[in-house]
C-alpha positions in Angstrom: 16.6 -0.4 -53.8 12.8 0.3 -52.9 10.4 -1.9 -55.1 8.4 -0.1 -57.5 4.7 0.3 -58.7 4.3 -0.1 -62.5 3.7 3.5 -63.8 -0.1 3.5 -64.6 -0.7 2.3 -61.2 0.8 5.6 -59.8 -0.5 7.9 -62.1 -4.2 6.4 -61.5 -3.3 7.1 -57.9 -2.2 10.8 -58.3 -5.2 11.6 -60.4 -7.3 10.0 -58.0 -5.6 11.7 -55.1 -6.3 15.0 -56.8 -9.8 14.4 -57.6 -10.7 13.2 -53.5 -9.6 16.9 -52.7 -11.8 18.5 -55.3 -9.0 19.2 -57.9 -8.5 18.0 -61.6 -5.6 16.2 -63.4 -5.0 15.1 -66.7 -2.3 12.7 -68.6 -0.4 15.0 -71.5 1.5 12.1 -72.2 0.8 8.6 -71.7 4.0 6.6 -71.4 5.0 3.0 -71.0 2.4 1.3 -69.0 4.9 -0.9 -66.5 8.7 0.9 -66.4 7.6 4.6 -67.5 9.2 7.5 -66.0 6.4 10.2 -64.6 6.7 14.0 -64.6 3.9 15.6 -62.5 3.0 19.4 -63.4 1.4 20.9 -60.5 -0.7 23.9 -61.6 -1.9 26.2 -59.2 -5.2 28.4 -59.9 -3.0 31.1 -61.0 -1.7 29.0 -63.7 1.4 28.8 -63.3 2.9 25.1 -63.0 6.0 24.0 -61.5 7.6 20.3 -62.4 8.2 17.4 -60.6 10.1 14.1 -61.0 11.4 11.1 -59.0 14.9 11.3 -59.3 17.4 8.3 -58.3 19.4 9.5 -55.3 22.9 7.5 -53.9 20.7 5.3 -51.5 18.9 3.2 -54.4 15.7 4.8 -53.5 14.0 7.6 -55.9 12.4 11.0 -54.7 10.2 13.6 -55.9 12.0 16.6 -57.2 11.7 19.9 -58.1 12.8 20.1 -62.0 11.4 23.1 -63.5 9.2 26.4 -62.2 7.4 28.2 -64.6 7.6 31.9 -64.8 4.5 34.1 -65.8 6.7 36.3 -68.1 7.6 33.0 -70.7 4.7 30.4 -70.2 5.7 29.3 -73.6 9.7 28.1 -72.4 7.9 25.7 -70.0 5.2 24.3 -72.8 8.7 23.9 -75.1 10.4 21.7 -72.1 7.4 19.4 -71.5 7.6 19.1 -75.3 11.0 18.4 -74.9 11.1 15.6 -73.1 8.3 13.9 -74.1 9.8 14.0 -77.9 12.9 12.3 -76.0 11.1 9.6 -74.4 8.1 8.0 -75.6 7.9 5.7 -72.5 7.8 9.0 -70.3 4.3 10.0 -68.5 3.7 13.9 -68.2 0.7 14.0 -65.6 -1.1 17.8 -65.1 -2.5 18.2 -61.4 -4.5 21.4 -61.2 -4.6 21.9 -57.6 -6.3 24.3 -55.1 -3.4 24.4 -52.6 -0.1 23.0 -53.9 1.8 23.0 -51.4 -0.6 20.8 -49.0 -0.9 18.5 -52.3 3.2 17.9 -52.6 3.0 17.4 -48.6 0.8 14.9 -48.4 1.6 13.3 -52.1 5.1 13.7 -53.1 6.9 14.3 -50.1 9.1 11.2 -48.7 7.2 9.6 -45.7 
């Protein structure tokens, strides 16, 4: 089992991540300050977001995963889940990245290493 960085440690490191490559983020939800789980939106400049958490896999260690896409046809389905979830736990983060390239920013920032 990998050791872990208390949760407002990470976030503060994703949103300064973001901001070194010229792109904004935002906490929607600010969750327990040591144990919290984090949910990262990443929101291209089209809008549209897609969803990512650190799941637990078989191996004790936890990676990024893709939960939820957003679709341009029902914006408001994707709003409801983040609602969702952060109704069912309070200790959860929810963390907006609005990025210029996403898929360079998951690379570099969520991918395993």
């Amino acid at each position: 089992m990998e050791t872990r960085l208390p949760a407002h440690l990470e976030v503060s490191a994703l949103l300064r991540a973001a901001q070194a490559a010229g792109d904004f983020g935002m906490v929607l939800h600010k969750g327990d300050r040591d144990s919290g789980s984090i949910l990262i939106v990443v929101v291209e400049n089209q809008g549209l977001g897609t969803l990512y958490e650190r799941l637990p896999e078989r191996d004790g260690t936890r990676k990024w995963s893709l939960i939820k896409a957003q679709v341009s046809d029902n914006k408001s389905e994707f709003d409801d889940y983040l609602a969702r979830r952060g109704e069912q736990d309070r200790d959860l983060w929810i963390v907006e990245l609005t990025v210029a390239d996403r898929d360079r920013f998951i690379r570099e920032h969520l991918s395993p290493t």
